[in-house]
FILUM-586427 format. One record per atom (N, C-alpha, C, O, CB): residue number from 1; residue in one letter; atom name; x negated, y negated, z negated. Coordinates in steps of 0.001 Angstrom, whole numbers. Glycine has a CB too. Layout:
<nodes>
[node NUM; 'A'; 'CA'; [X; Y; Z]]
...
</nodes>
This chain:
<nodes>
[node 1; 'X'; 'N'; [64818; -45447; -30206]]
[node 1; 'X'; 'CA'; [64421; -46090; -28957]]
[node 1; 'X'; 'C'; [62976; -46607; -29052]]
[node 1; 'X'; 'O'; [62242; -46409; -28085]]
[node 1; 'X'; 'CB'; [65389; -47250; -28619]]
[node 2; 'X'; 'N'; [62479; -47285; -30189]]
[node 2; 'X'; 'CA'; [61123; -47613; -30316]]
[node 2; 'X'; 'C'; [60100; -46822; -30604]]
[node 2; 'X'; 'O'; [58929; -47169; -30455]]
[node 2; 'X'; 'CB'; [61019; -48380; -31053]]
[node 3; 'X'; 'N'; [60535; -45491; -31118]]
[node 3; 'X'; 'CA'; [59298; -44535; -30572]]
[node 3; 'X'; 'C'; [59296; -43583; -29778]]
[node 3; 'X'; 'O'; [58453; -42690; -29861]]
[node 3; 'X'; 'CB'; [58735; -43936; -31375]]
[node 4; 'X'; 'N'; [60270; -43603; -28834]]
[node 4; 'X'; 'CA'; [59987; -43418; -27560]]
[node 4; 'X'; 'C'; [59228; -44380; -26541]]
[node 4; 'X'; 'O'; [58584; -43978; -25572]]
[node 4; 'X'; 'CB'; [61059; -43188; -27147]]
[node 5; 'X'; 'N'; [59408; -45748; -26917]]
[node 5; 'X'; 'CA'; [59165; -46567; -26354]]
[node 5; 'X'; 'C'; [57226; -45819; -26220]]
[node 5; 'X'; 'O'; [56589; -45170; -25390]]
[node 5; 'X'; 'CB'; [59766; -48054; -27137]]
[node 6; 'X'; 'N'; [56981; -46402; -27521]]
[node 6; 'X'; 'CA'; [55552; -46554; -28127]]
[node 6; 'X'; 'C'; [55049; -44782; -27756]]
[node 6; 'X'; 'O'; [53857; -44474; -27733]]
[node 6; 'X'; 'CB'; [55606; -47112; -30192]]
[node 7; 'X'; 'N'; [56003; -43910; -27529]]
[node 7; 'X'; 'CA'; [55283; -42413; -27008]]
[node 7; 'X'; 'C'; [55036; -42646; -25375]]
[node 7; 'X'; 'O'; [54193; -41983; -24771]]
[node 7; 'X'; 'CB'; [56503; -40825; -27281]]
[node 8; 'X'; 'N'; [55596; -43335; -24932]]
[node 8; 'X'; 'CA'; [55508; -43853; -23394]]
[node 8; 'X'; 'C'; [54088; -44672; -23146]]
[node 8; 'X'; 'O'; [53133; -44337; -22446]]
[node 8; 'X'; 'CB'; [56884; -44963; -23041]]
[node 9; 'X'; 'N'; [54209; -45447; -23676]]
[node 9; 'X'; 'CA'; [52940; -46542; -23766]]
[node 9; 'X'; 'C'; [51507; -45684; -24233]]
[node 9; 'X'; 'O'; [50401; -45642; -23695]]
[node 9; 'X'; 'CB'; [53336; -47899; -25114]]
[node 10; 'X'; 'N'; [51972; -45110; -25313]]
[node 10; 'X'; 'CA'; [50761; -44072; -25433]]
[node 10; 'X'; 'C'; [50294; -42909; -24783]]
[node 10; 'X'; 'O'; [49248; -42295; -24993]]
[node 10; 'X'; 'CB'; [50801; -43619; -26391]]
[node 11; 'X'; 'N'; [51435; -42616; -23748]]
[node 11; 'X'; 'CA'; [50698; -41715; -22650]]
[node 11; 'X'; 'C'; [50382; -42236; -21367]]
[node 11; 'X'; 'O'; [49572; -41706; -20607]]
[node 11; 'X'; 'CB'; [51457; -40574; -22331]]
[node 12; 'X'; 'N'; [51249; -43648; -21040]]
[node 12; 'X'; 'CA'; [50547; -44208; -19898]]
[node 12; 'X'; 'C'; [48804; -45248; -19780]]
[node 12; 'X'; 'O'; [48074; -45633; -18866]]
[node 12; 'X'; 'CB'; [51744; -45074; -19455]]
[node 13; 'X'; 'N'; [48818; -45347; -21573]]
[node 13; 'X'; 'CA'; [47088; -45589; -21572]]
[node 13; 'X'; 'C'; [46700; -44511; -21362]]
[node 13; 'X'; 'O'; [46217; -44564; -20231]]
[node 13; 'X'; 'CB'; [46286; -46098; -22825]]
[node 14; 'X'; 'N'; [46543; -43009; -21947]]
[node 14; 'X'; 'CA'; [45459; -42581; -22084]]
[node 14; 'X'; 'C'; [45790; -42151; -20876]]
[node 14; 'X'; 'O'; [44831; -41480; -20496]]
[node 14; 'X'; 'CB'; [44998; -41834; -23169]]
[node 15; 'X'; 'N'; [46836; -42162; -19835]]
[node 15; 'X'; 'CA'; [46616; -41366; -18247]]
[node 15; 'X'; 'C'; [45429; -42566; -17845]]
[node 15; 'X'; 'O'; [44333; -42212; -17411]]
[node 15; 'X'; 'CB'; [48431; -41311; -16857]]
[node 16; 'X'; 'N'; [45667; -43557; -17977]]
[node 16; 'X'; 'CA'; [45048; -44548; -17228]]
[node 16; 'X'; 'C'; [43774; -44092; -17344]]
[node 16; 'X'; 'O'; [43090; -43701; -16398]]
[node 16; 'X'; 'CB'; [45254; -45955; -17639]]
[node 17; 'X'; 'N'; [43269; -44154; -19057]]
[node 17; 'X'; 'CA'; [42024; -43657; -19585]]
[node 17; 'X'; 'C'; [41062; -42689; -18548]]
[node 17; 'X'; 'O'; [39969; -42861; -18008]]
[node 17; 'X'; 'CB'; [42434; -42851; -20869]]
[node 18; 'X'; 'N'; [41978; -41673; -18564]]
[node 18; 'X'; 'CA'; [41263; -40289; -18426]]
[node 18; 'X'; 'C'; [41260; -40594; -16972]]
[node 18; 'X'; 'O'; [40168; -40426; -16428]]
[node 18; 'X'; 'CB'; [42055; -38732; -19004]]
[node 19; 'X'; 'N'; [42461; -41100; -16045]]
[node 19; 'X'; 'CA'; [42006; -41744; -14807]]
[node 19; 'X'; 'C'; [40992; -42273; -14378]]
[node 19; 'X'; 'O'; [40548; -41993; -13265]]
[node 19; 'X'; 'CB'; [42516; -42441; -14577]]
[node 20; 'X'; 'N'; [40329; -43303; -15334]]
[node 20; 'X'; 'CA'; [38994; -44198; -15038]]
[node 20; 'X'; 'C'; [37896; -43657; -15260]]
[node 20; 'X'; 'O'; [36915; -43810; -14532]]
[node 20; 'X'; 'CB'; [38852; -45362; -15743]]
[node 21; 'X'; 'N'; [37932; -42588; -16832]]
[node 21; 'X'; 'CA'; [37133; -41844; -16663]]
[node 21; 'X'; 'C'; [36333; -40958; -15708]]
[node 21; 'X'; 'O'; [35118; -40874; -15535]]
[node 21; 'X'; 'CB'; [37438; -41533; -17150]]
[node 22; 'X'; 'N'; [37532; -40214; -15043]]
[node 22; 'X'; 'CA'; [37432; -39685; -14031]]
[node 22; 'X'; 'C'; [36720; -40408; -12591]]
[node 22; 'X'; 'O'; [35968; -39820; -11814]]
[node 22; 'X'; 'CB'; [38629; -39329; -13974]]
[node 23; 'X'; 'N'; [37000; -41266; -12525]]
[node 23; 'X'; 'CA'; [36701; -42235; -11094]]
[node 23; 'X'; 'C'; [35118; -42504; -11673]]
[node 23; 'X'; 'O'; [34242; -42625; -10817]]
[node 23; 'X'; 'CB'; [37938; -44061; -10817]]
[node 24; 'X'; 'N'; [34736; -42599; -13107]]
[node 24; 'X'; 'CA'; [33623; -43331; -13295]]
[node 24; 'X'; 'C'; [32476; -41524; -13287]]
[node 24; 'X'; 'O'; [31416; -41475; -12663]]
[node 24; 'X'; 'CB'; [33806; -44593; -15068]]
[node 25; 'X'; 'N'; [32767; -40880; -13709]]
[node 25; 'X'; 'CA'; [32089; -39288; -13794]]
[node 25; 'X'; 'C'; [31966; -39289; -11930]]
[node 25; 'X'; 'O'; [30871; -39219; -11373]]
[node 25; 'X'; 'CB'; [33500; -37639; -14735]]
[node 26; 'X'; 'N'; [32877; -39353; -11401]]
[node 26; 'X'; 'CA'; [32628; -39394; -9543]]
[node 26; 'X'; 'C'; [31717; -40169; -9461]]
[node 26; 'X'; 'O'; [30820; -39744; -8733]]
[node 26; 'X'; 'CB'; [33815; -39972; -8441]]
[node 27; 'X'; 'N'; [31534; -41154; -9897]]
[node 27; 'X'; 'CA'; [30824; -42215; -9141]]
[node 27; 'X'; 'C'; [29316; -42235; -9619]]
[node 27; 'X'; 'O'; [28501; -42989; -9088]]
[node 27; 'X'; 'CB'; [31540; -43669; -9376]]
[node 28; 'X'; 'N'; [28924; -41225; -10821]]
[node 28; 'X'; 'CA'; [27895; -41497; -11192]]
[node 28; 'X'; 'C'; [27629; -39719; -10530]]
[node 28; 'X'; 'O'; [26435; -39420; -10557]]
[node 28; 'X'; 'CB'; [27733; -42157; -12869]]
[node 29; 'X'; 'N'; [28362; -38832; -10094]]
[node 29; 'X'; 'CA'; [27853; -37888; -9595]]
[node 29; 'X'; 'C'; [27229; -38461; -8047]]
[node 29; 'X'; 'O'; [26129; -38208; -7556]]
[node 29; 'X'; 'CB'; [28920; -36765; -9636]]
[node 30; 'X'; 'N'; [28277; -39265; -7516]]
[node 30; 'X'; 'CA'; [27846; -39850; -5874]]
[node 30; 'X'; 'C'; [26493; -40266; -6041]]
[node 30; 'X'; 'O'; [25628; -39983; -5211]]
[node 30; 'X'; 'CB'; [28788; -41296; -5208]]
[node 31; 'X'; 'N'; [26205; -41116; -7376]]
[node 31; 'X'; 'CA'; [24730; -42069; -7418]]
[node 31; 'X'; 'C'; [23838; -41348; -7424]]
[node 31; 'X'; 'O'; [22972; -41513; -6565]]
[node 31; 'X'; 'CB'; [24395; -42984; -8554]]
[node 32; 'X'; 'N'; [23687; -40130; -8521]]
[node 32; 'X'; 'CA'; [22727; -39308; -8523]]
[node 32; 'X'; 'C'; [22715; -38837; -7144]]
[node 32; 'X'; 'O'; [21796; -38986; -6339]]
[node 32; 'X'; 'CB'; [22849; -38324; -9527]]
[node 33; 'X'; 'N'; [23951; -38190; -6936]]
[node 33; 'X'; 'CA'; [23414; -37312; -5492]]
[node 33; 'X'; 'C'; [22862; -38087; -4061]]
[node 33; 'X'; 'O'; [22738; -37495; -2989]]
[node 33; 'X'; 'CB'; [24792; -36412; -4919]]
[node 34; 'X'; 'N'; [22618; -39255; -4239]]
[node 34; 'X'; 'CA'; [22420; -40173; -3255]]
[node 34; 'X'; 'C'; [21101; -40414; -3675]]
[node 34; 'X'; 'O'; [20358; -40831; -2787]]
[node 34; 'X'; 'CB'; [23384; -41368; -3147]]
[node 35; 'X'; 'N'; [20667; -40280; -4665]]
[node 35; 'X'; 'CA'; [19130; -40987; -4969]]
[node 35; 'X'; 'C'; [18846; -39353; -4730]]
[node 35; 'X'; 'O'; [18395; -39255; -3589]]
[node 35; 'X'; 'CB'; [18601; -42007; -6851]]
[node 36; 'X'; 'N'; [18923; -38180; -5286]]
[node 36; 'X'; 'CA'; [18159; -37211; -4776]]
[node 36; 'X'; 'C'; [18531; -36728; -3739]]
[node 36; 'X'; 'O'; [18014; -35619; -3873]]
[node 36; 'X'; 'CB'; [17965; -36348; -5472]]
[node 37; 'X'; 'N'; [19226; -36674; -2422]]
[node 37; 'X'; 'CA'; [18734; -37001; -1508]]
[node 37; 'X'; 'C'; [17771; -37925; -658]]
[node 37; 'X'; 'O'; [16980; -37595; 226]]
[node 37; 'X'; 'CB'; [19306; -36957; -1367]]
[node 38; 'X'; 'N'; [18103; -39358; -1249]]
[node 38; 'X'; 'CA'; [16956; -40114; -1105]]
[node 38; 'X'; 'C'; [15781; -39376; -1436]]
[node 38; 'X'; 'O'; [15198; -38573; -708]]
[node 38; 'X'; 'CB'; [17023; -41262; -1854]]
[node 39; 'X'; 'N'; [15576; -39610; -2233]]
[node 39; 'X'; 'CA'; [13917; -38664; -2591]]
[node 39; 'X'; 'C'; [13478; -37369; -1819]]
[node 39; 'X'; 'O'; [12338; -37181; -1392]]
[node 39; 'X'; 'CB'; [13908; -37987; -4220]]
[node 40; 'X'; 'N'; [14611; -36441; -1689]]
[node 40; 'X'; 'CA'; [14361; -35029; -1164]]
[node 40; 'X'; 'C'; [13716; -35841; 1040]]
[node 40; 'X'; 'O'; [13040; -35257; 1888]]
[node 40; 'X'; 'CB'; [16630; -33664; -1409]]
[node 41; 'X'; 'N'; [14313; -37141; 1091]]
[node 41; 'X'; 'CA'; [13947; -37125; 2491]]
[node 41; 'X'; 'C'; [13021; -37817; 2383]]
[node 41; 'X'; 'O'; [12177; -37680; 3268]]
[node 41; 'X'; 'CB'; [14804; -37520; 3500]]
[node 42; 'X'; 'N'; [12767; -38740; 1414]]
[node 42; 'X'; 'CA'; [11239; -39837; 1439]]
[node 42; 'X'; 'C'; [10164; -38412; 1486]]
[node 42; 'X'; 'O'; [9360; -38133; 2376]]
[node 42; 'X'; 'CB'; [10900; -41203; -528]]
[node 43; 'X'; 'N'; [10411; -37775; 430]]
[node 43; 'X'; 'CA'; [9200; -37277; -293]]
[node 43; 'X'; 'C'; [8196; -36513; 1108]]
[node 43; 'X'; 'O'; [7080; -36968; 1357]]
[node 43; 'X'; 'CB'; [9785; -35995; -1709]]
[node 44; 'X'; 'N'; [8686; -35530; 1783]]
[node 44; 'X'; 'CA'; [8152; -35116; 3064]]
[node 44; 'X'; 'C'; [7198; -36116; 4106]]
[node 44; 'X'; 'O'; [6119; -35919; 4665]]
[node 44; 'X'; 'CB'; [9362; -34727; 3770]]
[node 45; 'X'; 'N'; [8246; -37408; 4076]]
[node 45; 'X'; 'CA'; [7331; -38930; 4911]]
[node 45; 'X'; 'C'; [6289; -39014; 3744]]
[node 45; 'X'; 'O'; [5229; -38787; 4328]]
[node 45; 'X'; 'CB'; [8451; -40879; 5137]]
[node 46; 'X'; 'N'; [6076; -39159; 2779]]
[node 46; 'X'; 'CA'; [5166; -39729; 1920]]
[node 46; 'X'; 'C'; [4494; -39056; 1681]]
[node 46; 'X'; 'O'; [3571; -39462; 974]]
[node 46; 'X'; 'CB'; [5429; -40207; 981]]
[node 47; 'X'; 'N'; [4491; -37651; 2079]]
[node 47; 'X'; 'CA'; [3133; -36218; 2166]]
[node 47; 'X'; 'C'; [2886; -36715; 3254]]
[node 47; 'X'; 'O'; [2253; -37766; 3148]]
[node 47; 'X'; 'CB'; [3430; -34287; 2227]]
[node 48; 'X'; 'N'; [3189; -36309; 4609]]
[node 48; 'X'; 'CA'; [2869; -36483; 6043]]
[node 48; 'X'; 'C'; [1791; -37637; 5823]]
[node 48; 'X'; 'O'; [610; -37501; 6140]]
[node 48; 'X'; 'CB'; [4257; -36900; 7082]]
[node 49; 'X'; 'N'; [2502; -39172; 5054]]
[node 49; 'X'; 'CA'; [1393; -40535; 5317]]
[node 49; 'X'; 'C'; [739; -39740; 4756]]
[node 49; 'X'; 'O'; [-80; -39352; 5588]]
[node 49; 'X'; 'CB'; [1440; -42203; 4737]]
[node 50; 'X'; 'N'; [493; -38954; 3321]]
[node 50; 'X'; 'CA'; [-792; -39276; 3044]]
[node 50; 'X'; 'C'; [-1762; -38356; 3317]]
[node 50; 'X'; 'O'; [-2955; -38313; 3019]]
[node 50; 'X'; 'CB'; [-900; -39595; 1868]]
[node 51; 'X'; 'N'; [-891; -37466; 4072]]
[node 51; 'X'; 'CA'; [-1839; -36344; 4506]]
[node 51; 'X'; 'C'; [-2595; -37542; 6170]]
[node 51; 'X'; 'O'; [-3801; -37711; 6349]]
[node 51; 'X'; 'CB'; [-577; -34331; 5010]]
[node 52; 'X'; 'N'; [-1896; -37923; 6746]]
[node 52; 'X'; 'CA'; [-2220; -38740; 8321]]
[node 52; 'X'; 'C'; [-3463; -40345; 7374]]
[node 52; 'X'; 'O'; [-4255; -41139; 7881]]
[node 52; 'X'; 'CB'; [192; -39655; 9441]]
[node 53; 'X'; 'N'; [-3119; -40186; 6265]]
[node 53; 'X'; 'CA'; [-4371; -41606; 5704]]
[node 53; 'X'; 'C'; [-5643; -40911; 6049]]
[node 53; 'X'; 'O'; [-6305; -41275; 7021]]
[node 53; 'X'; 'CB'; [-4454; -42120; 3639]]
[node 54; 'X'; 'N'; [-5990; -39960; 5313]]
[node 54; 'X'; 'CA'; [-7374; -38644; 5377]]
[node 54; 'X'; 'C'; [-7618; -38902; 6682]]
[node 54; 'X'; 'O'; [-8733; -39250; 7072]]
[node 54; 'X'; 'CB'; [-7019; -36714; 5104]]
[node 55; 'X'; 'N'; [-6332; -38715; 7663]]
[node 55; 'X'; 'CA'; [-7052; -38724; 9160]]
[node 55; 'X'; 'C'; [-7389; -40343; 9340]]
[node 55; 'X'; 'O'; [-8251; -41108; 8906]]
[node 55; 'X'; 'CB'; [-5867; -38072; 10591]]
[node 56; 'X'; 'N'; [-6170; -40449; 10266]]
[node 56; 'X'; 'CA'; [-6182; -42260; 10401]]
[node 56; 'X'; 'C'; [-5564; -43389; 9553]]
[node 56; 'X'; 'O'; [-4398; -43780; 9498]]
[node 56; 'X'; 'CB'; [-5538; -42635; 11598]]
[node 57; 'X'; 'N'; [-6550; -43757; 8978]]
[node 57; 'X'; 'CA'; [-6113; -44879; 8111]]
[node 57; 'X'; 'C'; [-5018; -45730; 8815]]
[node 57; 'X'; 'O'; [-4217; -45678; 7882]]
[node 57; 'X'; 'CB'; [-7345; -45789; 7737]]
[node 58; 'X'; 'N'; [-4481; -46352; 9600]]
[node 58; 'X'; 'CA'; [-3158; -47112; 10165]]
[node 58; 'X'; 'C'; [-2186; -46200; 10423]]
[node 58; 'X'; 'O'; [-1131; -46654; 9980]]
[node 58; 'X'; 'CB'; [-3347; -47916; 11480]]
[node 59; 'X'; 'N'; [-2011; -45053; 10961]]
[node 59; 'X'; 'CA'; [-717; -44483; 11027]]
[node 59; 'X'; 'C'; [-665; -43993; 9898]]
[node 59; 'X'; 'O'; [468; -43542; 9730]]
[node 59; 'X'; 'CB'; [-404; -43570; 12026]]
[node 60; 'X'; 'N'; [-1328; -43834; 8985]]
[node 60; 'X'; 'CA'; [-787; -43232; 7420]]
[node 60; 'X'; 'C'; [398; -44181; 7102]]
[node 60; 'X'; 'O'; [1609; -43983; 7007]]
[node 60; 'X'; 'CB'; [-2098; -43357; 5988]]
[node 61; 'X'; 'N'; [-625; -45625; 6930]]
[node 61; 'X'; 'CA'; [296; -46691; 6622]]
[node 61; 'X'; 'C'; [1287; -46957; 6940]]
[node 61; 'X'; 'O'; [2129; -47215; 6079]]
[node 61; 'X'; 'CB'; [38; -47500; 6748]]
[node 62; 'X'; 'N'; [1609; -47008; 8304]]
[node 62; 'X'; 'CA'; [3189; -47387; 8820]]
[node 62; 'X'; 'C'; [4198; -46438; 8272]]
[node 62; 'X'; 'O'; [5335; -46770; 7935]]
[node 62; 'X'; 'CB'; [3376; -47307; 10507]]
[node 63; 'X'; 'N'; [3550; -44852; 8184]]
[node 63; 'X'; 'CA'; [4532; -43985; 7810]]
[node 63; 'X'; 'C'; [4854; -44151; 6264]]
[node 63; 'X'; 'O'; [5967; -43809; 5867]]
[node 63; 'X'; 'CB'; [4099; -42589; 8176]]
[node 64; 'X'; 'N'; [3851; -44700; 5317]]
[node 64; 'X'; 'CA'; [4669; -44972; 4121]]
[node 64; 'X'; 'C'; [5574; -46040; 4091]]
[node 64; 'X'; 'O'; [6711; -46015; 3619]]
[node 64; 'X'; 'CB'; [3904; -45166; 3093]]
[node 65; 'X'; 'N'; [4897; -47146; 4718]]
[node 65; 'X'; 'CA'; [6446; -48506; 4994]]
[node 65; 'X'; 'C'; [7358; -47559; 5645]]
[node 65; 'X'; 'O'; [8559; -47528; 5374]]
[node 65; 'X'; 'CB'; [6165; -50231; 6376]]
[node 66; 'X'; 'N'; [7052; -47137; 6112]]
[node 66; 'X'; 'CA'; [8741; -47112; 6787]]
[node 66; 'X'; 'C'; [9468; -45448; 6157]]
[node 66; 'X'; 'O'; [10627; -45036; 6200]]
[node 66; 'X'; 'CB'; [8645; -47091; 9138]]
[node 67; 'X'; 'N'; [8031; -44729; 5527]]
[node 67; 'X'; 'CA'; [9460; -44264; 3655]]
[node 67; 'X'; 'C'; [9911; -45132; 3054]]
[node 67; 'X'; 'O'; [11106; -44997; 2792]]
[node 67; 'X'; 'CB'; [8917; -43521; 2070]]
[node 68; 'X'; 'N'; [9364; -46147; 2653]]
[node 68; 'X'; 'CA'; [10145; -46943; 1756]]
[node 68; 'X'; 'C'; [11236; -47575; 2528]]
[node 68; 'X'; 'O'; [12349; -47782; 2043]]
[node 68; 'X'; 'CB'; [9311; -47974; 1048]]
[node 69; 'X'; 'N'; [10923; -47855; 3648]]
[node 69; 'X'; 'CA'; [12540; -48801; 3774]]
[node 69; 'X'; 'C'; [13898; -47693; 4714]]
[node 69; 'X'; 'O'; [15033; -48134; 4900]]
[node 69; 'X'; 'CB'; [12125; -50724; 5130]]
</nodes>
């Protein structure tokens, strides 16, 4: 009875394990894929400002504030 017990216990950690694992590998795929999208849409605004600075110095500017936020 007690090592069944202890074969039980030792497969409901490592489900747990490989469970969290799992949730934590998702969550760092979501992060990455969220910052390079971020970037893939700043980066275009932040050519445009600095191509529009060369022209007009104030609309360059607004268009990099408002890549960053």
């Amino acid at each position: 009875m007690g090592v069944v017990m202890m074969m039980r216990m030792v497969m409901t950690v490592t489900v747990r394990v490989v469970m969290v694992m799992r949730v934590v590998v998702v969550v760092r795929v979501v992060v990455v894929a969220r910052v390079v999208v971020g970037v893939a849409a700043v980066m275009p605004l932040r050519i445009l400002g600095a191509a529009t600075v060369c022209g007009s110095p104030r609309r360059g500017h607004e268009l990099t504030l408002s890549a960053w936020w």
